[in-house]
N, C-alpha and C positions, 0 to 999 in steps of 0.2 A: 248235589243236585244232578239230577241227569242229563245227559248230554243233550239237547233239542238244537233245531234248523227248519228254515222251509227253502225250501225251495222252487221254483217257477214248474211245470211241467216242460217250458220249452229248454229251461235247465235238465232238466232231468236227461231229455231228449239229448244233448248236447253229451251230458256227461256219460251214458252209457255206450254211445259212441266212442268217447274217448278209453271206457274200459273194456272196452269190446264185450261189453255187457248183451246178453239177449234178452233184453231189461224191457218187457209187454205187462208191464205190472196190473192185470186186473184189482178194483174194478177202474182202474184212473185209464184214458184214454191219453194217449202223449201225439203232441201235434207233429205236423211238419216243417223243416226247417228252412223248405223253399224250395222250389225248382230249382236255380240257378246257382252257380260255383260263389258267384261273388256274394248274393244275399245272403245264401249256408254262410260264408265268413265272415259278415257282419255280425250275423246273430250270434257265432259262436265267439268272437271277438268280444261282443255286449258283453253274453254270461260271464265269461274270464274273471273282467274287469268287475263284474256285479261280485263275484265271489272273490276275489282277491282283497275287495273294499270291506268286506262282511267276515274277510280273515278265515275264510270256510278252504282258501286255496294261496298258493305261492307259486308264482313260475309255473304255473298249468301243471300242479301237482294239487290235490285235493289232502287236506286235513284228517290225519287218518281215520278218526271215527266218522267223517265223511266216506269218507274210502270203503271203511265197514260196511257201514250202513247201507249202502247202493248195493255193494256186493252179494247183503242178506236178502236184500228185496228180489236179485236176480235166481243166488243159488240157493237157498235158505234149504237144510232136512227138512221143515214144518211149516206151511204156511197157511193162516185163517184170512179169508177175504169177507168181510163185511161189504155188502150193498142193502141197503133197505131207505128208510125215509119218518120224519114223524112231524107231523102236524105242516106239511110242503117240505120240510129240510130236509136235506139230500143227505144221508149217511155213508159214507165212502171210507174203505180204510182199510188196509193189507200190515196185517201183523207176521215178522216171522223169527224162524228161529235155530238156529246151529251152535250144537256145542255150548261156550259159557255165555255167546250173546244173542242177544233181541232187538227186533228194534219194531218199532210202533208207525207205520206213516198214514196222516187220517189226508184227506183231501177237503181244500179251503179253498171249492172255486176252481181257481187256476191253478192254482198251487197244492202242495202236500207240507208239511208239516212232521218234522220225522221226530222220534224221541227214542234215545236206545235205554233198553230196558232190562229187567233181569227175566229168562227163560221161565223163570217160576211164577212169574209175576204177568205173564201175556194173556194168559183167559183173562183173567180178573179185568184189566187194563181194558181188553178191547169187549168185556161188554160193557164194560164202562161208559163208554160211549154212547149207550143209549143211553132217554132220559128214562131218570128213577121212573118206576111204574109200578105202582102195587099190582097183582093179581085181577081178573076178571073174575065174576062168580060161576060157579062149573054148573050152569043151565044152558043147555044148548042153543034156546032163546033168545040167551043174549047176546051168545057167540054172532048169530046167524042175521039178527035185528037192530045191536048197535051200530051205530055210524063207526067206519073205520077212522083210525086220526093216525096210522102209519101201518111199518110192517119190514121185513126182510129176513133177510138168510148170512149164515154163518158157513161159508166152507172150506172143508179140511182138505189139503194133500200136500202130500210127503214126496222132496225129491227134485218131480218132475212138473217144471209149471205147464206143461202141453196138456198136464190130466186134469188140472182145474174144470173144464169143462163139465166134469163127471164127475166133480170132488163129492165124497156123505157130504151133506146141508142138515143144518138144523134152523128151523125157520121160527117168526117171531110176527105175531098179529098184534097191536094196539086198537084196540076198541075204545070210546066215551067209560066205558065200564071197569077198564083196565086192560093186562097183557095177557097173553098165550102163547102156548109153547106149541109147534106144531110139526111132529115127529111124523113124516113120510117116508112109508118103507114098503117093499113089493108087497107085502103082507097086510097093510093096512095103511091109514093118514089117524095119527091120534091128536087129539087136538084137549090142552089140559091147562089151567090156571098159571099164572109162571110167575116171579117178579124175578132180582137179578140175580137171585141166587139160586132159585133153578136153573136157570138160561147158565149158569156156569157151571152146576152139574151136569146141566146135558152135553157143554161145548168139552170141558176135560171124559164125559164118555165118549163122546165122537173121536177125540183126539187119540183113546186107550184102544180103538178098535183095530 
């Protein structure tokens, strides 16, 4: 079974300080630890004790597939940032990847949720995360006229998290009718039937680019 944890956001916050991590993990937002000297050492004091209890840490030393895992989310060669939503749910989740490992962290809230993975295995895994969705029918009608019931984007970069910003996207409509794949490029926006096995044709051609 593979290795999984969650952990707090204000954990997270805590521990990429401690690895001198420049750990801005889009799309998750990481809080602050407080104005003052003494509040910052309570809260980091809390987490310690929170993961020492949870066996995730020893002596303010992290668990090395803990240790990994943070490290990938910071420097990862590869990373796919999911944001989108379906039916109110917020879909949150940064998949990445170096060398022989992966790791999967979805967002629950306040928290993330990490699971390390195999490299081969991270498209598949993070579209996964949508709900199943048969295809939409390719009439523009009904592209344009059903009720939307979610939606989002898939984006790639390599390396540097400062270029996320500007990462290739490949984006994703859920209508009453079903899903769509929606391929925007200087050239055109194509907009075409999807379920989750295109969406993972398109995310490994985005990734080949």
């Amino acid at each position: 079974m593979a290795f999984e944890f969650t952990l707090s956001l204000t954990a997270l916050t805590v521990l990429a300080e401690h690895l001198h991590l420049d750990l801005r993990p889009a799309p998750f937002e990481l809080p602050s630890l407080g104005r003052f000297a003494e509040d910052r050492r309570r809260v980091v004091d809390a987490v310690w004790i929170g993961l020492s209890g949870r066996r995730l840490a020893s002596q303010r030393v992290l668990a090395p597939d803990v240790d990994t895992a943070l490290r990938l989310l910071a420097e990862a060669e590869t990373t796919i940032v999911v944001s989108g939503s379906h039916d109110g749910r917020t879909i949150a989740a940064r998949a990445c990847s170096s060398g022989r490992f992966a790791v999967l962290a979805v967002g629950t809230g306040r928290a993330i949720r990490c699971r390390m993975t195999r490299p081969a295995a991270l498209v598949r895994d993070t579209v996964g995360l949508l709900p199943d969705l048969g295809p939409g029918p390719s009439t523009s009608a009904t592209i344009t006229e059903q009720p939307k019931t979610g939606g989002g984007s898939f984006a790639v970069s390599r390396g540097q998290p400062t270029r996320e910003t500007t990462a290739p996207r490949l984006s994703w409509l859920d209508t009453e009718a079903g899903r769509y794949l929606v391929e925007d490029t200087p050239e055109r926006t194509a907009v075409m039937p999807a379920d989750r096995v295109a969406l993972t044709k398109g995310l490994h051609a985005l990734l080949a680019k």
